[in-house]
N, C-alpha and C positions, 0 to 999 in steps of 0.2 A: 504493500500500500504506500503512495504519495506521501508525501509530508502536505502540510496546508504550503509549507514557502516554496517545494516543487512545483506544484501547482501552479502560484502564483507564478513563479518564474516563467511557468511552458505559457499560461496566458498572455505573460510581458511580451514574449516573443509573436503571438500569435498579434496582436497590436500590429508591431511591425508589418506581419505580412498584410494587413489590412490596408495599410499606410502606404505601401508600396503598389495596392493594387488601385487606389488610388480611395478607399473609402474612408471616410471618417468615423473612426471607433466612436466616438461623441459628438453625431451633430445635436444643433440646436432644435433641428422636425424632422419629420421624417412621412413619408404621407401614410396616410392613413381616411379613410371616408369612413366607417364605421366604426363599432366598438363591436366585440366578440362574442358579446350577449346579443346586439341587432342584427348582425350576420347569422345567428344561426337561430333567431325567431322569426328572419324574413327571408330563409334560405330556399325556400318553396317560391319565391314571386321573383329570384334574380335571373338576371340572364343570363346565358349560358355563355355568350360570346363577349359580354361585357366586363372588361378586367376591372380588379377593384382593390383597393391594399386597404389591408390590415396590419396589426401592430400588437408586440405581448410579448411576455417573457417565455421563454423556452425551458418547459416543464419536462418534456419528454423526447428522445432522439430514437427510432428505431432503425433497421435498417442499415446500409451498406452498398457499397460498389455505384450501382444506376439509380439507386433510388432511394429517398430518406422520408419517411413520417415523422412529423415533427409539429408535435401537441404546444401548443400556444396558450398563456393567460391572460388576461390583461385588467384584472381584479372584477370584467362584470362577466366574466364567461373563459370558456375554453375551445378552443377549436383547432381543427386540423389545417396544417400546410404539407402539401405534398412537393418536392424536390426530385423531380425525374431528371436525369441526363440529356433525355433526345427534348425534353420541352424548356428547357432553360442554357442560355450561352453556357458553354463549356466554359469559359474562365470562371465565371461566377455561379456555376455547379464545383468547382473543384477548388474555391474559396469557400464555400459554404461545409464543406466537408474538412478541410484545414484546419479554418479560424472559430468557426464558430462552436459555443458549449451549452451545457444543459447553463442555465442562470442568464444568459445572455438576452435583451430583448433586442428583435431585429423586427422592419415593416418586410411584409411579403404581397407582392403582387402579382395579380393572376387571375384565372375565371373561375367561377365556382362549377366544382362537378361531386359527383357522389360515387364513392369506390365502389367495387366490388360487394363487399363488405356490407353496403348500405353506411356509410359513413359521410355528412357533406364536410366536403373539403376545398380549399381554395391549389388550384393547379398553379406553383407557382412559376412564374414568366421572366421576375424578376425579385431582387433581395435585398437590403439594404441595413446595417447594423446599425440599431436603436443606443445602444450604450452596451460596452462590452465589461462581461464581468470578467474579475481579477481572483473571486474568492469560490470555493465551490460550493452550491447549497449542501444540507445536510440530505443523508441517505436516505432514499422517499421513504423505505419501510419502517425506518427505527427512529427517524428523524431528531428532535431535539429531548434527549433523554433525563437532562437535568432540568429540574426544576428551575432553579435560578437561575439557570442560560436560557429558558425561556424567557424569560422576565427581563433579563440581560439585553439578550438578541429580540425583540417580540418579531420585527419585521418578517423573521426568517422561522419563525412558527407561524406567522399568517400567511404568509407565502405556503407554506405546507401542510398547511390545516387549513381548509376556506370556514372552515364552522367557527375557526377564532374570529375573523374579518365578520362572519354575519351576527357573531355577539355583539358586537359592537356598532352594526348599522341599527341591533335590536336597541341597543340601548341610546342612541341617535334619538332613537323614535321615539323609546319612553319619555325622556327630555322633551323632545318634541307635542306629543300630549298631552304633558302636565303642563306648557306653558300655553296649550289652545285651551286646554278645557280652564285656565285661570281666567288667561282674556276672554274668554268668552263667556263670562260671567259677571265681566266689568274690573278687574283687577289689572291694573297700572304697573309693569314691569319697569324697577327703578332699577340703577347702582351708589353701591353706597361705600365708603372708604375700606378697604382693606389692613390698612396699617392704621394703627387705633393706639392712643396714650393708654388708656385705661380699655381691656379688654369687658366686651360684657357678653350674657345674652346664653352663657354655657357656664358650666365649671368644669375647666382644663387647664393645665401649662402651658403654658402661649411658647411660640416661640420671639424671640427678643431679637430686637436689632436697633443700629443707631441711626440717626436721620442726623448726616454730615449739616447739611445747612441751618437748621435750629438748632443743632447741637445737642439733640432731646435722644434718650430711649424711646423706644417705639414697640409694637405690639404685632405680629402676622395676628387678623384676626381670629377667633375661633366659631363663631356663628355669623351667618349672612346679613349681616346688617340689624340684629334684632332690635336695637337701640335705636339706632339713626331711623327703622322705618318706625318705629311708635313715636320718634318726634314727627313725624309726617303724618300723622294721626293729630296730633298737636297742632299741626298748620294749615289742620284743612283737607289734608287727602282723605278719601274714607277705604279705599282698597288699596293695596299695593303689595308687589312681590316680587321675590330675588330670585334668581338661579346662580351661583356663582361657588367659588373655591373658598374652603374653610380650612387652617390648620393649628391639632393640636399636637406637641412635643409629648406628647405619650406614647406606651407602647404597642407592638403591633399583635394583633391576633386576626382568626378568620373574620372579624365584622369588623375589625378597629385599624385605620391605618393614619398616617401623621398629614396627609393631604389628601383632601376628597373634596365631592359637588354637592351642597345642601340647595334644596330650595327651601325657603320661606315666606310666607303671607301675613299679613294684616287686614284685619276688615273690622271698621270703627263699626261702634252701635250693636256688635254680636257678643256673643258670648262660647263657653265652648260648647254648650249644648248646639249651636247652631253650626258651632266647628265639627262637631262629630258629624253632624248629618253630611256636611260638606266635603269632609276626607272622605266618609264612605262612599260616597260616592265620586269621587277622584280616584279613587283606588280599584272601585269597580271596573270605570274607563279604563283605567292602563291597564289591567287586565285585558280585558277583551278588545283595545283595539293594539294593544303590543303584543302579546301573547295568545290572542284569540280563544281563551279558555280564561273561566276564573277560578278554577280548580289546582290547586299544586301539592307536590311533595318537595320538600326541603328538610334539611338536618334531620329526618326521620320523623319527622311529622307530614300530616298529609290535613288540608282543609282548602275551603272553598268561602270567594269571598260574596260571592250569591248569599250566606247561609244570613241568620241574624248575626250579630256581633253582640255580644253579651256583655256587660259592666262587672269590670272585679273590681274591687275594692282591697285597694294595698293591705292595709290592716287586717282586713276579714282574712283574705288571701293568705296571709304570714302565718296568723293562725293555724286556720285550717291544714296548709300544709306542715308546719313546726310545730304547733301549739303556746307559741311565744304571742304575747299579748304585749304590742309593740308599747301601748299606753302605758300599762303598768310595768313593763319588766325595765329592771336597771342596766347597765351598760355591762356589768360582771353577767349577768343572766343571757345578754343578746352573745357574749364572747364563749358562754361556756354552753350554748346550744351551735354555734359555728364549729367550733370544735368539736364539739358530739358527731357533727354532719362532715366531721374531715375538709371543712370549708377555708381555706387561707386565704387571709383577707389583708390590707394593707392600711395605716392610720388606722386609730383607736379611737376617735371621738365617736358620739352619736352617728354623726349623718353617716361616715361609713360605715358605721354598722347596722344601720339600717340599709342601706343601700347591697351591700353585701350579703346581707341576708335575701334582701329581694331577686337579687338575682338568683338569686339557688332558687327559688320558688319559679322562678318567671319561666326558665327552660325544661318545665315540665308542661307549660299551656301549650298549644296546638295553633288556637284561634280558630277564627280571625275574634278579635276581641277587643275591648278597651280597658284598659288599666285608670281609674281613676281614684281621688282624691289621696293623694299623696302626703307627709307630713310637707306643714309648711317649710321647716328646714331645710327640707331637701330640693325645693324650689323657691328659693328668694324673690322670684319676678312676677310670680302668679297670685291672684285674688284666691281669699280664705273662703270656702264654703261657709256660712253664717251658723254662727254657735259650735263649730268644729275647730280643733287645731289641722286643717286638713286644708286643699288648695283644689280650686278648680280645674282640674286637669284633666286631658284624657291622652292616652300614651296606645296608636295600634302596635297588639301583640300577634305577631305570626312564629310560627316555626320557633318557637319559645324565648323570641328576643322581639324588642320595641324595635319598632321601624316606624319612628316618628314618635313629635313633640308637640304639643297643642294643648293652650289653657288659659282661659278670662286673665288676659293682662295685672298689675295689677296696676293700677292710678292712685294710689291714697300717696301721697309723698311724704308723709310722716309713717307710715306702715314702712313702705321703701326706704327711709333713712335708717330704720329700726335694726333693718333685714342685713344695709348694707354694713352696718354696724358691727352687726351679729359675724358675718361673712371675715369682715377686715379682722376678728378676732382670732379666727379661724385661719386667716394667713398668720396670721403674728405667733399662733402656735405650730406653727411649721407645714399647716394643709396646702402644699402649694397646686392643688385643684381649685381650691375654693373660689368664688368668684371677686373679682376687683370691686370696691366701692365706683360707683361714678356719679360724683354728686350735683356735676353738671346736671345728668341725668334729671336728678331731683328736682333741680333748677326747672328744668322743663314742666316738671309732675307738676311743682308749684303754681307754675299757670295754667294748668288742666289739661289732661287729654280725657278725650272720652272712652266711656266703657270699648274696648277691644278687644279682639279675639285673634291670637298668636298662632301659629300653627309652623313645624316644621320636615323635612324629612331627607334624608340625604341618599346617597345611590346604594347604601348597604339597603334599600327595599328590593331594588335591582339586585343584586346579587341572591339575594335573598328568594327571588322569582324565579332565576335561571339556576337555584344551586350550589351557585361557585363562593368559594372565599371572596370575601370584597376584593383582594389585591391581583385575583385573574381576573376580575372585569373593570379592570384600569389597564386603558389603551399601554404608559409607560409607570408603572408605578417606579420608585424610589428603590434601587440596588445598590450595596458596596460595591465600588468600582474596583477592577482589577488591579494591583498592584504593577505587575507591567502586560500587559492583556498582550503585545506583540510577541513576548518571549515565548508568552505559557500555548500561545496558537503555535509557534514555527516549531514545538517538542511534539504536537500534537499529529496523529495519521488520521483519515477520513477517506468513506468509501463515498465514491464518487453515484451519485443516481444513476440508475439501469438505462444504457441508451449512452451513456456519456464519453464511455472509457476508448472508444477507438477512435475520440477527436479531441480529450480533454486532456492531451499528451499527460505521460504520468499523472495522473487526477492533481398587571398594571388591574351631624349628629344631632344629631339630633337622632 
């Protein structure tokens, strides 16, 4: 077997002879009238005598001597080019067989006909090199075996897996329906700062940086704007909503990564009773018009979002599953029931262990569900259900984790001072989740906003719909770079794709 810098070497030289015959290994066009998917949905109405070029990368080489089949992609389709001798100049039949390799995209021109076989195929007449590859793809059969070289490389796992490329047109689309079915309800698509003094709107670790010209620390936000749109609530807007990048300096698991796409909504004068009817039915939509089903299985849970969606109740919930009565049990009682359940948990105050505790409960629901009233500690930004220590919230549970955030704002600016109070206490004993005071904020609360309704939810719902860990349904998520990635390739050997070898000289919170 090749080395990869063999390889690369026979293709350096293969350049040349391109060069010499007088082609351009990298022009700027190349012709092309269709794309690969319209050729072979309108291959029935072309004409037979009418030459036409097409363009794509060369997935497949068969063949030898007079004749080469040679399977084309061009990310909307696949198609055949056929390479005869007696039907293409002899020089540019015996540079095609030279210079050219599986990875390579070249335009082919010629008439469309249908093999033997029953295969339509374009008869090529003429050829012309699209950009010539230097590196060899990965083996069709075994293709990209490491994990993290997926993630590394994703190009060249989409290239050899089309069902990675159609995850991601899937999740185009989910994006794309939550932001019709918003406007289409009357909600105003705003933007709203990204780098923020005082982070709000979540409780995470931000990450930090400096702003050279104020001279100021600075914040990568953690939630889409949740602040800035309830002062727009404040000024007059009554809808509005984000879709945009959120990141928190924490760590990574199957749902949790350090940069992801939230969206969030505001709508003045609701509350979250009228937030629940609204999600459930946005979540209906991307169902059935993303997924065409509202039926799934994930993490081993299996439900359907047709069904009713039932109200739990944090407290009752704790209960019933642990028998811990969050009200009355002390903070020794919530520690030494975690530990009975083999639970490790991280910070010792109240909220995470409440919160700690919930999650052990929450990965036994199914759904589809609502999680509501929460203690108020464990949401500083949401209205108290009246006569309860409890918060207006409602949180959808699927496949036994929340996939999304929603709950009556709250507006009292003396409750909000109390809260942010309570929070700033909470960093000063080392909680470094807990959320920033921002008393601007209050500043605003001061002069009123009205009753509103918060709602959020980020692309772990996606992930969540199709299965995958959040970090396969990000186009490039975040990987350790290679220490010297040129060394660790030129030690490495690689089997060249079937068809290649007798022309490719030695072969990604709410």
């Amino acid at each position: 077997m090749a080395t990869v810098d063999e390889i690369r070497k026979a293709r350096l030289a293969k350049i040349e002879l391109l060069k010499k015959a007088g082609m351009d290994p990298y022009p700027a066009k190349v012709p092309r009238d269709m794309s690969l998917g319209d050729i072979r949905a309108r291959f029935a109405s072309l004409a037979p005598d009418k030459p036409i070029s097409i363009a794509g990368r060369i997935m497949a080489i068969r063949g030898q001597g007079a004749i080469f089949f040679v399977v084309l992609d061009d990310g909307e389709g696949r198609f055949q080019a056929v390479f005869k001798k007696d039907a293409l100049a002899p020089a540019a039949f015996k540079l095609f067989g030279d210079a050219a390799d599986i990875g390579d995209f070249v335009s082919v021109t010629g008439a469309p006909f249908t093999t033997q076989k029953g295969e339509p195929s374009l008869l090529a007449s003429a050829w012309t090199m699209a950009s010539k590859s230097l590196l060899p793809l990965p083996e069709k059969w075994h293709g990209l075996q490491d994990e993290e070289e997926k993630l590394r490389k994703r190009y060249l796992d989409m290239i050899m897996t089309p069902e990675t490329r159609e995850l991601f047109a899937k999740k185009a689309r989910f994006w794309e329906v939550t932001r019709s079915f918003l406007k289409s309800r009357g909600f105003l698509e705003v933007e709203t700062p990204t780098l923020e003094v005082t982070t709000g709107g979540a409780e995470a670790r931000p990450f930090k940086t400096h702003h050279n010209d104020y001279d100021i620390d600075v914040f990568l936000r953690i939630s889409v704007g949740e602040l800035w749109q309830k002062r727009l609530m404040a000024a007059g807007f009554t809808k509005t909503f984000e879709i945009g990048r959120a990141y928190r300096n924490e760590g990574s698991s199957p749902e949790h990564l350090q940069e992801f796409t939230n969206m969030e909504f505001y709508w003045a004068y609701a509350d979250y009773r009228d937030g629940m009817k609204l999600v459930q039915e946005l979540y209906r939509t991307i169902a059935r018009e993303v997924f065409g089903t509202t039926k799934f299985t994930t993490r081993g849970h299996t439900f359907d979002f047709a069904d009713e969606w039932p109200e739990i109740r944090y407290a009752d919930e704790i209960k019933k599953q642990t028998g811990v009565d969050i009200v009355a049990a002390t903070d020794a009682d919530i520690k030494s029931k975690l530990a009975e359940l083999g639970v490790k948990y991280e910070g010792a105050n109240r909220e995470r262990l409440l919160d700690t505790l919930w999650k052990y409960c929450r990965k036994h629901i199914a759904g589809p569900a609502f999680l509501v009233e929460m203690p108020a500690l464990v949401v500083p930004l949401a209205k108290k259900v009246p006569g309860k220590d409890a918060v207006q919230i409602f949180k959808p549970i699927i496949g036994g984790s929340e996939v999304g955030n929603g709950y009556s704002e709250l507006n009292d600016p003396i409750d909000q001072r109390e809260r942010f109070e309570l929070q700033q206490k909470l960093i000063d004993s080392g909680d470094e989740e807990a959320m920033m005071a921002d008393y601007e904020f209050v500043d605003m609360l001061e002069h009123g906003m009205p009753p509103t309704c918060g709602f959020g939810f980020g692309e772990r719902l996606f992930a969540f719909l199709v299965d995958r860990p959040l970090r396969e349904t990000q186009l490039f998520p975040l990987v350790r770079p290679k220490k010297d990635a040129k060394k660790e390739e030129g030690k490495k050997t690689t089997k060249s794709s079937p068809g290649a070898a007798p022309r490719s000289a030695p072969k990604k919170r709410k």
